[in-house]
N, C-alpha and C positions, 0 to 999 in steps of 0.2 A: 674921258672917263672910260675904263676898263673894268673888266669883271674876269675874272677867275671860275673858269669853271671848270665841276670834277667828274670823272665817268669813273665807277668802281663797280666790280664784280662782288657781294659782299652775301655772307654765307653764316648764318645763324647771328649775324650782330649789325646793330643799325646806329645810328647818329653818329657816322664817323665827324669827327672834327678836329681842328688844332689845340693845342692846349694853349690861348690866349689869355692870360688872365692879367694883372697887374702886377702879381707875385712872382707869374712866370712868364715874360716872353715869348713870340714865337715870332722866328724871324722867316719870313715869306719871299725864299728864294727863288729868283729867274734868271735866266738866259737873256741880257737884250741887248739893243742895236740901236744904234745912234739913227738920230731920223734925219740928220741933215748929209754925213756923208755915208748912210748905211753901213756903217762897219760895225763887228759884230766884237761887243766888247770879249777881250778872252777869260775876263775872271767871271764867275755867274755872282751879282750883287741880292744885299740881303734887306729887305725892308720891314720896319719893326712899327706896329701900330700905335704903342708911345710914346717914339722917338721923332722927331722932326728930319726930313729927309726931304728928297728931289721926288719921292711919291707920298701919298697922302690914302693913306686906308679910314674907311668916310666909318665902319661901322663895324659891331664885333662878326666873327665869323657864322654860318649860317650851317648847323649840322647837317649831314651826309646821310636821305633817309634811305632805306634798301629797298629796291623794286626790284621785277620781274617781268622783263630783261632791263640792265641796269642800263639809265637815263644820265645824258650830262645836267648837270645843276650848279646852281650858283653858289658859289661855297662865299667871296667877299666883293666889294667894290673900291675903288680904292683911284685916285688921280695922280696924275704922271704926264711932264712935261718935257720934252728933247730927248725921250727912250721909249725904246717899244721894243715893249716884253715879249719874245720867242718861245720861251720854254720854262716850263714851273720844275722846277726841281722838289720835292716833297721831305726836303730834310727835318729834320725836329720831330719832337715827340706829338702825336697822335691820343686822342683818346675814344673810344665806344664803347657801347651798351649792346648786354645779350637780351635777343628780340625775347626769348619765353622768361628765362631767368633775372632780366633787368641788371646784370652781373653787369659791373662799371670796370673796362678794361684801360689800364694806362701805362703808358713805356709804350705802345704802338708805333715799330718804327719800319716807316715805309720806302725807304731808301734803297732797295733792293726790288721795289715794284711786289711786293708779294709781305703777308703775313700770318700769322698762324698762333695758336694760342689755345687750350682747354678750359670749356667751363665747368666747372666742377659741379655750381647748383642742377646746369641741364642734365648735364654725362653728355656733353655732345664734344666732339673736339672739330675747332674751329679751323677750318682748309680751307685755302683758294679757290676755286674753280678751276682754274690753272694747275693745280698740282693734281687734285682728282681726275681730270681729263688725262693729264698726263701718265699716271699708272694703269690708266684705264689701256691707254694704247701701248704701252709697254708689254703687258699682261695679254694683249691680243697678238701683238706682234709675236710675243717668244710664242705662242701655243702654234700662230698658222707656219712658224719656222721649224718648230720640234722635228718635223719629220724629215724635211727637204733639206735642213743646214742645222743639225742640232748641237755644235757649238757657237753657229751665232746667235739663237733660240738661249745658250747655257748664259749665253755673255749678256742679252736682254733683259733674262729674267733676272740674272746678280744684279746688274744697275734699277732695277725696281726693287729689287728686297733693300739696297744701299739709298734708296731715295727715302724709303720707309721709316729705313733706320736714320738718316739724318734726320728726319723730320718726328721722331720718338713715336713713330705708330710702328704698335706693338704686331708681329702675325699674327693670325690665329691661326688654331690649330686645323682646319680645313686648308689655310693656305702652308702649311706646313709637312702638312702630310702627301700634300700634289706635287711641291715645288721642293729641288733641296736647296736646305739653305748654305752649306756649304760652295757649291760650284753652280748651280742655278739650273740643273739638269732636269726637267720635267718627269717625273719618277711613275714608270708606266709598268704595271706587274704584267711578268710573263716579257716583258722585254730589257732584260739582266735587272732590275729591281725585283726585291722580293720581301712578302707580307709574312711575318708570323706575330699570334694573337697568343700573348700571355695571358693566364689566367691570373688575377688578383689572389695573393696570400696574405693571410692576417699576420698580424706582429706575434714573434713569438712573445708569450707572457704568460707569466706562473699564475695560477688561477687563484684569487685569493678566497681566504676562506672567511667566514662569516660566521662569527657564532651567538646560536639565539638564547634569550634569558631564557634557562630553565624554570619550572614550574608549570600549573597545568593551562596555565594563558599563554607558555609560550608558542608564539609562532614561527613558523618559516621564512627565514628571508626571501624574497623572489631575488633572481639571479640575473642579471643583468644579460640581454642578450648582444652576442658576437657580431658588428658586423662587418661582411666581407668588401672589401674595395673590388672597385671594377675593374674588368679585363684593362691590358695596355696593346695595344697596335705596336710594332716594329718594322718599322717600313726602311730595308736598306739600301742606298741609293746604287746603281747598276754603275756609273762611271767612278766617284769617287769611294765609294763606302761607305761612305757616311752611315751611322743607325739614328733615325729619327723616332723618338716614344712618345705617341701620344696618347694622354689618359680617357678611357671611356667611361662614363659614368657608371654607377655602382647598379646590379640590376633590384628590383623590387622586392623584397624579403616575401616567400611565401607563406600565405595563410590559409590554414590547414582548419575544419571544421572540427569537433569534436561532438560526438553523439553518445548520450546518457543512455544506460538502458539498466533504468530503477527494477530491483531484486527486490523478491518478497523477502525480508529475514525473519518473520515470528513464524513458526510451524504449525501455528492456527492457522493462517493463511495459506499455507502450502494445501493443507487437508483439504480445507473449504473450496479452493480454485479446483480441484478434480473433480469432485463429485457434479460440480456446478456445471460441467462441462460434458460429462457422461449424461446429465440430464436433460442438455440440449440439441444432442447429437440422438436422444432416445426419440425426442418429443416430435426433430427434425424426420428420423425413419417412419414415425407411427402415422405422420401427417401424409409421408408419399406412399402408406402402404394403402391407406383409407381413400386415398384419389385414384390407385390403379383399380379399387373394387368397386368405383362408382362407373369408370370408364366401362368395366368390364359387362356391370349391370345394364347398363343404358346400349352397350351393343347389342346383350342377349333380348335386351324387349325390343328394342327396333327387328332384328330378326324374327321377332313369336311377333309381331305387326305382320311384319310382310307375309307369313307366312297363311295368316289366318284371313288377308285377304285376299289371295290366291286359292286358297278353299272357296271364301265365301262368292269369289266370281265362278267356280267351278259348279257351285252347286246350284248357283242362277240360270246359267245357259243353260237354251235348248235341247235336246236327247237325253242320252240315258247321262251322263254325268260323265262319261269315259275321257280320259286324256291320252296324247299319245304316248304318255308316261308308262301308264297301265298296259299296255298291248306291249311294249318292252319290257315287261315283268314278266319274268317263268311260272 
């Protein structure tokens, strides 16, 4: 008894499995080797679960779930007498499911060790782990080169922009505007690349006119407002020349307050507002004139106080009454 088992790497999609059905065969190729004189047959043989053969598959295939980090698992079992299976070769078609979207993917063919695919419900596009490592070290490799060898750095980063492009992922415009995509020259300003920022122009277009029903309900059309597109970057590459454009977003339309300032228009109102204001500015003067003459009262009697007690201790004491006030008088 033998079992088949599978290790996958497997990256937003789960129950990898064969496509076995009645309708459609799946032929479960191997490498194998004679058990009596060990020789390794040269063709790899194909075994079909409902066909009768020299191997015997006991049961349907068992899907392929995803983990984290991916585990061998038992995909079929299957009996075999005077051969012994080497090597699975994974030819035929393949089918799985997107783990968030349930998206059912089929034509999965893994004959190349690698596959790749977009699911459109998620917006996730489905990579190896294999190919993501691999740009990842591409893209480190050209940047730690730029400086020390920068046409083996130019020649680095081309084979990662041509991995991208073989496999239909698009740049974006961050990696576009660092990297050229013509020659793969890392585009450094101030070092022969250079930055100029266009400003956004509107389309020219004749302004159309609008005309409102006459009569005395007509109103004004409002006018539909302009808007400006966003600055563009020009970034040209220092070896080849390249001009690389890329679009900046549009900036925010500003908004401007406006403040009413209501006008009296009957000429009653005009008269009325002055006088009303002459007579608050009167009533304001008469109220600070009548507080300085209270201040001024209440000083002059504290002053006739003191004074009149100073007499009346003068005239208490002892002697004739004399101060040395009086002896300095002429």
């Amino acid at each position: 008894m033998y079992a088949l088992t599978l290790s996958a790497e497997l990256e937003g999609v789960t129950n990898l499995r064969p496509k076995d059905t009645q309708e459609s065969n799946f032929f479960y190729t191997f490498k194998v080797q004679c058990t009596s004189c060990r020789e390794t047959h040269p063709n790899p043989i194909a075994v079909n679960r409902f066909r009768e053969s020299s191997a015997t598959i006991k049961a349907a295939p068992n899907p392929y779930q995803q983990t984290e980090p991916a585990k061998a698992q038992k995909i079929i079992e299957f009996d075999c007498r005077g051969l012994e299976f080497t090597e699975f070769l994974p030819e035929g078609e393949w089918l799985a499911d997107g783990i968030e979207s349930n998206t059912k993917f089929d034509g999965v063919e893994l004959s190349e060790g690698e596959w790749f695919d977009y699911d459109e419900k998620a917006g996730d596009e489905m990579t190896p782990a294999e190919l993501t490592a691999t740009l990842g070290f591409l893209t480190d490799a050209g940047h730690l080169l730029a400086t020390a060898a920068p046409e083996t750095s130019a020649y680095v980063m081309s084979q990662r922009n041509g991995l991208m492009l073989e496999h239909e992922m698009a740049l974006t415009d961050k990696q576009r505007q660092h990297v050229c995509s013509c020659c793969g020259h890392i585009m450094l300003l101030g070092q022969g690349s250079e930055l100029q920022v266009k400003a956004g122009q509107r389309a020219s277009q004749k302004p159309r006119s609008t005309r409102a029903p006459k009569g005395n309900g007509a109103q004004k059309l409002p006018s539909r407002p302009q808007t400006c597109p966003g600055p563009t970057k020009a970034i040209t590459c220092g070896h080849c020349g390249r001009l690389t454009n890329v679009k900046l977003p549009a900036p925010a339309p500003i908004s401007r307050r406006k403040v009413k300032v209501e006008k009296a228009t009957k000429a009653s109102g005009r008269a009325t507002s002055v006088p009303s204001t002459a007579q608050e500015m009167a009533s304001q003067k008469t109220t600070s004139n009548a507080s300085s003459k209270k201040r001024a009262k209440s000083r002059k009697a504290g002053l006739q106080a003191l004074l009149d007690q100073s007499n009346a201790s003068r005239n208490s004491g002892p002697g004739l009454g004399l101060s040395l006030a009086d002896f300095m008088q002429r």
